[in-house]
N, C-alpha and C positions, 0 to 999 in steps of 0.2 A: 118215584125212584130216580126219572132220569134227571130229576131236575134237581133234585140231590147231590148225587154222582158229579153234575154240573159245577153247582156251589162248592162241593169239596176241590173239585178240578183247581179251581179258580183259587180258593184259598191255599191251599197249596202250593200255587203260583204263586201269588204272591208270598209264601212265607220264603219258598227258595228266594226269591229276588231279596227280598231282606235278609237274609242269609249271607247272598253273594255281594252284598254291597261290606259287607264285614270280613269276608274272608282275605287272609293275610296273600303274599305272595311269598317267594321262597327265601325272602329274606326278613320275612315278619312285618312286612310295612302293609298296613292299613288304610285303603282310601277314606277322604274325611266330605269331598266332594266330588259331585259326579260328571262335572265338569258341562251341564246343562240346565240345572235349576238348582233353584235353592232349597232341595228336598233335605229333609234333616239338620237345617237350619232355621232358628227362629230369630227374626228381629221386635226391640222394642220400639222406642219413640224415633220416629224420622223413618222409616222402613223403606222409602223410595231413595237412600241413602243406600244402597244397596243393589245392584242388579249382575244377571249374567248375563255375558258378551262371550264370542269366540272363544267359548270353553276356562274363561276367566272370570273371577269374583269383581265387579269393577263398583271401587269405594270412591261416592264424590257425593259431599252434599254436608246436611247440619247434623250435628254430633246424633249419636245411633252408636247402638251395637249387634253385630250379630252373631248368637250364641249359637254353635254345634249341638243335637239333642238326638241326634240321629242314633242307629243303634249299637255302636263300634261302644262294647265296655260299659254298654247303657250311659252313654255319655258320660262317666266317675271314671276320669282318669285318678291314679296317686305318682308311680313313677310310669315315666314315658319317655318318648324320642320322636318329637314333632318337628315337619318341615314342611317349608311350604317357597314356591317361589314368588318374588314379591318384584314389585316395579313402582317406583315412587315419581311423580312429577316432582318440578320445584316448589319449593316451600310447602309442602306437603306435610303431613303428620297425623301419624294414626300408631297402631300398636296389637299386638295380637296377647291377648288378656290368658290365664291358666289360672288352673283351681281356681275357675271361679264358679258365679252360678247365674240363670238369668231373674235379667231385674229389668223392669219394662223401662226406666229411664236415668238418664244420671250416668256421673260413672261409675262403673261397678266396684261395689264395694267388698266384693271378696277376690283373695289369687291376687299375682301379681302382672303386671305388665310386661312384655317384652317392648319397647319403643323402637317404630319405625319414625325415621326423621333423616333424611339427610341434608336440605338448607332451609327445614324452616326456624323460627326465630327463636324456640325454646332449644337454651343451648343443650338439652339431654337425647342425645343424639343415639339411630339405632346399637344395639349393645347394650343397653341400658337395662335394668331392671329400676324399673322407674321410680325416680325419687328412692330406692333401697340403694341400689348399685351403681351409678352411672357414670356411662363413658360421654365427658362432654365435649362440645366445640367443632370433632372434625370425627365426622361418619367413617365408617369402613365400607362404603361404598358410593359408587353417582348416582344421580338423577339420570332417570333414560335409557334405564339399565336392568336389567332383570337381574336378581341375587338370586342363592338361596338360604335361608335363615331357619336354621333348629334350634332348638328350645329343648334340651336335656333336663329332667328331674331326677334326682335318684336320694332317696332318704330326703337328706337336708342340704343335698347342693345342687346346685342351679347350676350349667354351662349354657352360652349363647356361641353360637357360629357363626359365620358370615361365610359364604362360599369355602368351607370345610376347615376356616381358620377359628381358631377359639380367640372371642374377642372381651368375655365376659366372663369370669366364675365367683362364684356368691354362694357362700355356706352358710346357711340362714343358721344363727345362736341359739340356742337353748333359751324358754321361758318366751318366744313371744308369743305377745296375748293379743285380741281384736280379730278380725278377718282378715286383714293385710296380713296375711303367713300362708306357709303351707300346709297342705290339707288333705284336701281332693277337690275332684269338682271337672268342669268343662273349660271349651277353646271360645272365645269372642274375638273374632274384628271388629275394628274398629274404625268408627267414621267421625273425626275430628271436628270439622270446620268446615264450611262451604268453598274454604279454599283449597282444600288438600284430596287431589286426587292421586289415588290407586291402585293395585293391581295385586290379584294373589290368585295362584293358580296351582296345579298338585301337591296338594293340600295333603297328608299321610301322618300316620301315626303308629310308635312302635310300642307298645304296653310292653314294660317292663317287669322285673319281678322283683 
């Protein structure tokens, strides 16, 4: 019996901890990481493209993604209100993926992109819903700098921010067909090129209705 009593202890423990890793704050925001591992995150191909540092996601290496699976919404967002703070070296390029799903390699073929970029060489620069919407040429932000970037869905429109400005909005049309749309699905980072480092850190999410 006490060793019972033990084992219940224990599960119980940990269901609260998975509990409190999901539970909102008083304005509905949702942590997505816990700012010390990569718990509730999974990577595919390139997985040392990935690590945590000082409480930060730090992205440098050959292309990879890494999908959120953790238990916020059983990872199926449909509408939402994502942000995350992000810090880009030069010539950097990566992107923070939605409704998508995970796929061990490649780039992900469901959801669309939000593009981070600020001077590397594809002119579709962050703002972007990539290759659907984009803001080319000249970033809404620098190199060396910490942003922070939300990712609004609601129904069939897209909003992008940049430090609480609207730099993006895209009303996705009626009838389209393939994976490239919206859906539901999870969050992916993303790890470009072995030349593009970095950085994404309170990570939150607000499920909408």
């Amino acid at each position: 019996m006490a060793t019972w009593k033990m084992g219940t202890v224990c599960l119980l423990g940990l269901s609260l901890l998975a509990a409190g890793t999901a539970r909102a704050d008083d304005e509905g925001w949702i942590s997505l990481f816990n700012g010390q591992n990569l718990d509730g995150w999974r990577a595919g191909e390139n997985s040392d493209s990935f690590a945590v540092e000082d409480g930060k996601i730090v992205v440098d290496g050959p292309r990879g993604h890494l999908f959120y699976e953790g238990p916020v919404e059983d990872a199926d967002f449909t509408n939402f209100h994502f942000k995350s703070d992000v810090y880009t070296y030069p010539r950097a390029n990566s992107g923070i993926f939605f409704h998508t799903q995970f796929q061990y390699e490649g780039w992900p073929r469901h959801g669309y992109e939000a593009q981070v970029n600020a001077t590397h060489g594809d002119r579709r620069k962050t703002g972007s819903v990539y290759a659907v919407a984009d803001l080319m040429d000249e970033a809404p932000h620098e190199d060396h700098e910490w942003f922070t970037y939300e990712i609004i869905v609601q129904g069939q429109d897209i909003t992008l921010k940049v430090d609480g400005d609207v730099v993006m909005e895209y009303t996705e049309p009626e009838g389209v067909e393939g994976t490239r749309r919206l859906s539901s699905g999870t969050f992916a980072l993303q790890a470009h090129d072995p030349g593009s480092r970095m950085y994404f850190r309170n990570i939150y999410v607000k499920p909408l209705p």
